[in-house]
C-alpha positions in Angstrom: 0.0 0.0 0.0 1.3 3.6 -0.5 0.8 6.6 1.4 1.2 9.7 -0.3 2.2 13.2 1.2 -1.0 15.5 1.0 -0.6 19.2 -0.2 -3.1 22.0 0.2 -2.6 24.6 -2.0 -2.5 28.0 -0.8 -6.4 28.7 -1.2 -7.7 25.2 0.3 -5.6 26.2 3.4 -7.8 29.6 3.7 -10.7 27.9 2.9 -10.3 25.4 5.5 -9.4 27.9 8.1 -12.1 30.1 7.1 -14.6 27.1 7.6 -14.0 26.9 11.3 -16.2 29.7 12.4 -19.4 28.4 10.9 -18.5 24.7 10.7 -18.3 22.0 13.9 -14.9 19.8 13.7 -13.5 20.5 10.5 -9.7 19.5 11.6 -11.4 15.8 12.5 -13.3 16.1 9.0 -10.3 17.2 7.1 -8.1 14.5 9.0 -10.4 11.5 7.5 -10.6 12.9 4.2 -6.8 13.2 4.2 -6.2 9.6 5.4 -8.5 8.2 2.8 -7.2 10.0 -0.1 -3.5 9.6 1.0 -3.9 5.9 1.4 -6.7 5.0 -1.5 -7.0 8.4 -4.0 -9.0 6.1 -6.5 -12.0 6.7 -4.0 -12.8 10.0 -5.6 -14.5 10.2 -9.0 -12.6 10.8 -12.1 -13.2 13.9 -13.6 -10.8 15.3 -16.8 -7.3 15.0 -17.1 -5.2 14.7 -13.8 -8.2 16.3 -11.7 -10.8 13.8 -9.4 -13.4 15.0 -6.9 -14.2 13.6 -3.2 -17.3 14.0 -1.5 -17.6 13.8 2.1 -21.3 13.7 3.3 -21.5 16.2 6.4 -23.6 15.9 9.6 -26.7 18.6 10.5 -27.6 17.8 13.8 -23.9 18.2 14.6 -23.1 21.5 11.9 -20.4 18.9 10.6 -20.3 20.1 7.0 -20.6 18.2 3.3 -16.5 18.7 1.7 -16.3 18.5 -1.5 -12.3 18.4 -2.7 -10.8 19.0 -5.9 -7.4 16.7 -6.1 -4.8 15.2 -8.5 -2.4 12.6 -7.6 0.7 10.9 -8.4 2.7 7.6 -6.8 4.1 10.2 -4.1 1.8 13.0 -3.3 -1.9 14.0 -3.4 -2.6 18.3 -4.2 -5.8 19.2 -3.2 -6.6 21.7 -5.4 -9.6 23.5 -4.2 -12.2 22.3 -1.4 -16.0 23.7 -0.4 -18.1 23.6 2.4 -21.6 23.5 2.5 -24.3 23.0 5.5 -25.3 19.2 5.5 -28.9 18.3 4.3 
């Protein structure tokens, strides 16, 4: 099995802070996304070229948001390109 390094990019590390204020446990959210995507990237769906998506349904009762992540990958690393939150159904 290989575990890749994950990189934010500049943006997705805003976003992700910025998400804290309206958003419950984002840093445990963003800590199993991470994991699965470092350890199985295939998860996501394949979009064009290099790019995949990964959806993460959210929790309401709990204001634990829906993540939706915009990533590539190669054998060493996984970018995550661009993320958004939005307020679980």
């Amino acid at each position: 099995m290989i575990l890749r390094e994950i990189v934010q990019e500049r943006d997705v590390s805003r976003d992700i802070e910025a998400a804290k204020r309206p958003f419950r446990l984002v840093d445990d959210a963003m800590q199993g996304i991470e994991w699965t995507l470092c350890h199985k990237p295939e998860v996501g769906t394949h979009r064009s070229g290099q790019y995949w998506v990964y959806q993460q349904r959210g929790l309401k009762i709990h204001r634990i948001p829906e993540i939706v992540v915009l990533y590539s990958f190669t054998d060493e690393q996984v970018t995550l390109h661009a993320i958004m939150f939005r307020p679980a159904s």
